[in-house]
N, C-alpha and C positions, 0 to 999 in steps of 0.2 A: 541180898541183891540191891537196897535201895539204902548202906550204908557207906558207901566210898562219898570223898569228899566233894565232888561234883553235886549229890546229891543234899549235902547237907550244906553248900552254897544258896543251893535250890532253893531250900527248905526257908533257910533264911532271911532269903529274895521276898519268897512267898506273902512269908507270916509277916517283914515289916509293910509288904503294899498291901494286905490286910488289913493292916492296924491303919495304916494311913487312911484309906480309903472307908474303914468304920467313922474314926475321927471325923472324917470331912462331913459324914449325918450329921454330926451334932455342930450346929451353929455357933450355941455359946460357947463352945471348946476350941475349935476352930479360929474364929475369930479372933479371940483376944490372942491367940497361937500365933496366927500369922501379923496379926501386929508386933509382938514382942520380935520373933522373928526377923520383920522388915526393919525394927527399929535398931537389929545385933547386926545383921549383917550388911543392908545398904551400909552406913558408917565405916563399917569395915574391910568394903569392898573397895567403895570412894576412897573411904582413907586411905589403903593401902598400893591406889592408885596414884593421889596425889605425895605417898608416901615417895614410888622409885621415883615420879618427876623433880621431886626438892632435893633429893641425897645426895647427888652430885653436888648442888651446889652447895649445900651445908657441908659435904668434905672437902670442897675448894676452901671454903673460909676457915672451918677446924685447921689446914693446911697450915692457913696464914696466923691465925687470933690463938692458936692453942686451946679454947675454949670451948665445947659440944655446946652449953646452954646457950651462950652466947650468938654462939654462930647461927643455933637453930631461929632465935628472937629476931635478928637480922633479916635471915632468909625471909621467915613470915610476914615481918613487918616490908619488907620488898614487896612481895606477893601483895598485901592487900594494896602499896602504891600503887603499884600497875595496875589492878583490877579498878581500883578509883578513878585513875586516868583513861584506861579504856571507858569506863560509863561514862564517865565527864563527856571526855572528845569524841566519841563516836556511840554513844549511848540513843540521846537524839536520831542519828544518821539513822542506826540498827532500828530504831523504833516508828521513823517515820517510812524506812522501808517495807519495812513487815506490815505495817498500817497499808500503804497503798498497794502491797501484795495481795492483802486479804480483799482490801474495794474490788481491787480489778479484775480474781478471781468472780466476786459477788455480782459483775455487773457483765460480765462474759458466759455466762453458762447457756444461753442461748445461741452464741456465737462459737461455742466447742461442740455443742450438738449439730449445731449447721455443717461445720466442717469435717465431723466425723461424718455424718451421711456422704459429703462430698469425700471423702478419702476412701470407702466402703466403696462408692461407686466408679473410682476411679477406673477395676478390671473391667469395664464394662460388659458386667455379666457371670464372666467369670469366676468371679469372690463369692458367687451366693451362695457355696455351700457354705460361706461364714455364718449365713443367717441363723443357720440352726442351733450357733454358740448361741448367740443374743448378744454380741461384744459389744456392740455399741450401748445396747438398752444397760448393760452391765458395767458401763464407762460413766454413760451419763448419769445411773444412778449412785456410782462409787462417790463424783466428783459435788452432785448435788448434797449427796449425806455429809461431806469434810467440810464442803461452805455453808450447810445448815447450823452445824456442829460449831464453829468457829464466829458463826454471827449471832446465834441465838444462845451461845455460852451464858449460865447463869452463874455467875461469877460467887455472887452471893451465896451460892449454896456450895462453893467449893473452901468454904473458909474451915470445915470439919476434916478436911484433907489439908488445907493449909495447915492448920497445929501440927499434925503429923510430919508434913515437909520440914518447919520451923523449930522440928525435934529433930529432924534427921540434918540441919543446916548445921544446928548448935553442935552439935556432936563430933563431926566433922572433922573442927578444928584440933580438938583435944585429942582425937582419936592419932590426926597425923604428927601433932607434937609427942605425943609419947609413945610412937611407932618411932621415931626421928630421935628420940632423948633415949628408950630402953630399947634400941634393934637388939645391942647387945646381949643385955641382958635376959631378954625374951629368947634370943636362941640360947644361951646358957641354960636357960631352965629347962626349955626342949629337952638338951639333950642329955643334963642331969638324971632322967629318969630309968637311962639307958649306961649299961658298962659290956666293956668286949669289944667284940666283932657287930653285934648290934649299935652301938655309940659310933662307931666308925661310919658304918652302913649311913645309919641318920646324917652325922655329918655332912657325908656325900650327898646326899637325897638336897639337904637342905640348903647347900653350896650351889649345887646345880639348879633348882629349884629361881635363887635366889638371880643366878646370871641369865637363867632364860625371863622371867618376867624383867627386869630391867631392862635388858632385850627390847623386849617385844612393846612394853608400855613407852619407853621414851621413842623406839624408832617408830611407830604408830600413831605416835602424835603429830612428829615431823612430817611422816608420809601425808596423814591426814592436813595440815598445816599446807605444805608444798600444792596438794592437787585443789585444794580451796584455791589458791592463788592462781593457778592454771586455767578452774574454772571459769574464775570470775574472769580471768583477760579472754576463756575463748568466748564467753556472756555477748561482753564487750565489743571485740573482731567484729562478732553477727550480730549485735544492735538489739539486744534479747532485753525486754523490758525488766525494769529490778533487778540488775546485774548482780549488785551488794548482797541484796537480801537470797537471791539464790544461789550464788557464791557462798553464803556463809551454811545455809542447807547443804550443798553439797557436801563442805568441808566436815560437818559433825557427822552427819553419815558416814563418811570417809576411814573415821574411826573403828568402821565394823568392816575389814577385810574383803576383797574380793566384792561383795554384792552393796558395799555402800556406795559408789559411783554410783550406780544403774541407781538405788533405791534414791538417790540424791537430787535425779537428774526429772524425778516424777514431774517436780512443781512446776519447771521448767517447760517440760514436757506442753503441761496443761496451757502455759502462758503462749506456746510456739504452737499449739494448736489453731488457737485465736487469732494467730497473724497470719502464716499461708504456710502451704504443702512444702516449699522452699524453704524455711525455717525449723521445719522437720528435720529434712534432712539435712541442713547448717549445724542441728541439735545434734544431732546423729554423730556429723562428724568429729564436732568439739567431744564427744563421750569419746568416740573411737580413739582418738587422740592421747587423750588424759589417762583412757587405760592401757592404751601402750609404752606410754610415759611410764608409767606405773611400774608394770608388769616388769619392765627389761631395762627402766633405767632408773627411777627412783628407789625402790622396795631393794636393789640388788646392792646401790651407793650406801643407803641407808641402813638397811639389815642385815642385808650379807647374807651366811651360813650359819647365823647362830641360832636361826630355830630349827632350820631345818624340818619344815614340814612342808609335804607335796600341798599344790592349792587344790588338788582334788579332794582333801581331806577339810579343808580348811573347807572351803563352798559346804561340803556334806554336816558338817559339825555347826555350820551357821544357819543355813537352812534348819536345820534340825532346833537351835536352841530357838529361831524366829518362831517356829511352831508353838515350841513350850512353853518357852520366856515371855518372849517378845522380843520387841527392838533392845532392852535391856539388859535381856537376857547373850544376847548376839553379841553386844560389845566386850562382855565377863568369858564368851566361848570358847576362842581360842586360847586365851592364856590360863582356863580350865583343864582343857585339853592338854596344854602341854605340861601342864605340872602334873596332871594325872599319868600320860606317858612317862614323865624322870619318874617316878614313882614306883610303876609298875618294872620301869628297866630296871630301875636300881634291884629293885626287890628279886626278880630273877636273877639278877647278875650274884648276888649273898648269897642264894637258896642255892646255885650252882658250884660256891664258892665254898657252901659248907657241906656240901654231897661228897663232893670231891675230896676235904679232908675225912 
């Protein structure tokens, strides 16, 4: 009865959230687990992010140099100019903005409590069945914990986390040079493991695999890139204090589909609180804007059909990884998701293909 293979999925399911979930009792196994862990895959994940953004351009210049190594030293040595000159030239700007972002959060929070009672009362009367959320007490306490957090930061005791960043920075680089120098060769060895109708299968898998993250990583950056610049002029239009520094908030949200506008739009939010109920709704607008921009005219130019996924799945899959992950986790979500779908299709499409003979 409890021997078909449904069952011994089960089975399998079971005993490894077992084994995981023993594991997590013990401390010292754990631990040193999910370090070695964070230190294999962040690099690898980053890397293989900054991997599809350079390949383009490293096969523009192979094009032209006939050289892979070459062309790769090029690319990177580009990459850290630009990155020097963005610090250089707007390094300053980015840091005196976030600096008078965090003052002004720090010296308003009496003045976002004032005006959320006045927004609360605006139904006069009407709205009290809000009381029994506590939104407000729930607002003021979310906002007071982010500017406690951010001014009484003990910097000094995040230096035992710095080493760890400062391994996963190093890493980084090497990780994308030799993802960019052995693509080749790393899929060769894939699919050396494999001969037949299996090697074929792989192929596919890995082909497809290969077109929808390029897809998705470089149109994603652009989207994300495009509605920062959106933001910051509707900032602008409405006279939203720290236009820069909230513009570039939204922009990296941006990069998690669907719910990074809203989640981008929070800081904002708090700073449009502080000035009047007018600027709410100014805020309101500029979002409504940006995501219909979004929705029906950037993401369409941009991406097109090649991933081909409904955003009702997309919203449920980010939602879902914000739970587990985090915000971290949400940006790795969908291009998760869609490799795991070529994966699953391919693999039915074989299993169908070898029934049938």
């Amino acid at each position: 009865m409890f021997k078909g293979r449904f069952f011994k999925i089960a089975y399998a399911i079971v005993l490894l959230l077992l084994i995981i979930f023993l594991a997590g009792q013990v401390p010292y196994v754990m631990k040193p687990l999910s370090t070695v862990l964070s230190l294999i895959l962040l690099p690898l994940l980053l890397g293989g992010f900054l991997y599809y953004l350079l390949r383009p351009l490293v096969r523009c210049f192979v094009s032209k140099l006939k050289n892979k190594n070459i062309s790769i030293l090029i690319t990177i040595l580009l990459v850290i100019i630009f990155s020097i000159l963005v610090i250089y030239f707007g390094g300053s700007i980015i840091y005196s903005e976030s600096k008078e972002l965090i003052k002004y959060y720090s010296l308003h929070q009496e003045v976002i409590k004032e005006n959320i009672n006045q927004i609360s009362n605006l139904g006069n009367g009407k709205l009290d069945f809000l009381d029994d959320f506590k939104i407000q007490k729930r607002m003021v306490t979310f906002i007071q914990g982010v500017l406690e957090k951010l001014s009484n930061y003990n910097f000094m005791g995040a230096f035992s986390s710095l080493k760890h960043l400062g391994m996963i920075i190093i890493l980084i680089p090497f990780v994308v040079f030799y993802l960019l120098k052995d693509d080749e060769k790393i899929y060769q060895l894939m699919i050396s493991f494999f001969s037949g109708e299996r090697k074929e299968g792989l192929e596919k898998i890995l082909v497809e695999i290969d077109q929808v993250l390029s897809a998705y990583i470089g149109s994603q950056l652009i989207v994300a890139f495009i509605l920062g610049i959106l933001m910051f002029i509707g900032y602008i239009s409405i006279a939203l204090p720290n236009s820069l520094a909230l513009a570039l908030i939204a922009m990296i949200t941006s990069l998690i589909p669907i719910l990074g506008p809203s989640l981008g739009i929070l800081p904002a939010l708090f700073i449009a609180i502080t000035t009047s109920p007018l600027m709410i709704i100014k805020l309101f607008i500029v979002l409504a804007i940006a995501q219909y921009l979004e929705g029906n005219l950037i993401r369409p130019l941009v991406q097109g059909e090649k991933l081909n996924i409904h955003p009702l799945i997309v919203l449920f899959v980010v939602l879902i990884s914000i739970f587990m992950f985090g915000i971290l986790g949400a940006l790795f979500a969908v291009p998760t998701y869609a490799v795991i779908r070529v994966i699953i299709k391919n693999r039915s499409y074989l299993k169908r293909r070898t029934d049938n003979k």
